[in-house]
Structures are given as structure tokens and as C-alpha cells.
N, C-alpha and C positions, 0 to 999 in steps of 0.2 A: 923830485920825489913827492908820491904825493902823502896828504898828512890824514888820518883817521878825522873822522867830524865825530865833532861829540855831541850828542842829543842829550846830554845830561840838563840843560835850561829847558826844553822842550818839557811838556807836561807829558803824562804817559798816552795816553787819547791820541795825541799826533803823530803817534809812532807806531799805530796798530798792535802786534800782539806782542805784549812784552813778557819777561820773566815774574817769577811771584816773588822773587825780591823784589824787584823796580818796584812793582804794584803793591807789594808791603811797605815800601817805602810810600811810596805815594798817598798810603790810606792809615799810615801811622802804626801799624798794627809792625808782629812779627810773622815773619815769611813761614814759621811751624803754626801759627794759629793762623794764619791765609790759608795755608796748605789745608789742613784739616777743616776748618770751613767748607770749603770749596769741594772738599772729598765729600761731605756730609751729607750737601745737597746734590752730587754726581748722580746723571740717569744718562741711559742711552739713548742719541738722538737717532733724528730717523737714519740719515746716512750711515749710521754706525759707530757714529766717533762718539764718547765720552766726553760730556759736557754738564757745567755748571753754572746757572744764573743765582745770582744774587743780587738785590735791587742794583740793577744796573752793570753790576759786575760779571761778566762772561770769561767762563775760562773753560778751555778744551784741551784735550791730551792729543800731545802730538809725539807719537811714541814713548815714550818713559817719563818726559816731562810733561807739567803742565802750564802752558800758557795763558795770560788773563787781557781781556781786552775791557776797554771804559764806554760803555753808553756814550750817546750825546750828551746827557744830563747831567755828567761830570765835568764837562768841559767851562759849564758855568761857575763850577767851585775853586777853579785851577787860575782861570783869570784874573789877574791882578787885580784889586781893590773891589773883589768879591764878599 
């Protein structure tokens, strides 16, 4: 049988687009003030999708939800004995 992997040790940067839970978790905040951040700054990109940067924090709408990915420049703050 095989067994789920859990990426839960992984930082969220390694695991490409994750939920705005994770990503509230990850950045301390609550996943209603990520959310609405992140709506704040929403414009439409050129492809058409619905997207939001904030230093370093990218999230796009992937039909109803919206997904957040981490820059490079977060991966430095995630590393142990940062």
C-alpha cells in the first residue's frame, strides 16, 4: 500500500503553488487577511488570469481559488539558522 508524503517539513517555496492557508501559515498572518491582501493588489495579467504580487509573494486565481507561490528571496528566510 503505498503511504501519502507529507510535505508538511518542506518550506512552502519547494512545493510550488500552494493554498493561502499554507502561505498564511508560512508568513504568520491569517489566511482572511492574506486573502484580502492579495485581492487588494489583483490586476489582470496579460494571459488573462488574475493575479497578485506582493514583495515577493505571487498568487493567481485558478478558478474559484486562489493560489500563492514564494519568490526566491523567501527561501533565504525559511532556511534553518536564518
Amino acid at each position: 500500500m503505498k503511504r501519502k508524503i507529507s510535505h508538511a517539513t518542506e518550506p512552502p517555496m519547494a512545493r510550488g503553488w500552494v493554498s493561502i492557508k499554507t502561505a498564511a501559515d508560512f508568513l504568520d498572518m491569517s489566511p482572511e487577511a492574506l486573502r484580502r491582501s492579495i485581492e487588494r493588489h489583483a490586476v489582470r495579467a496579460p494571459d488573462g488570469v488574475i493575479e497578485s504580487n506582493i514583495d515577493g509573494v505571487r498568487a493567481r486565481k485558478f478558478g474559484r481559488l486562489w493560489r500563492v507561490q514564494f519568490s526566491s528571496r523567501w527561501s533565504a528566510s525559511a532556511e534553518p539558522g536564518s
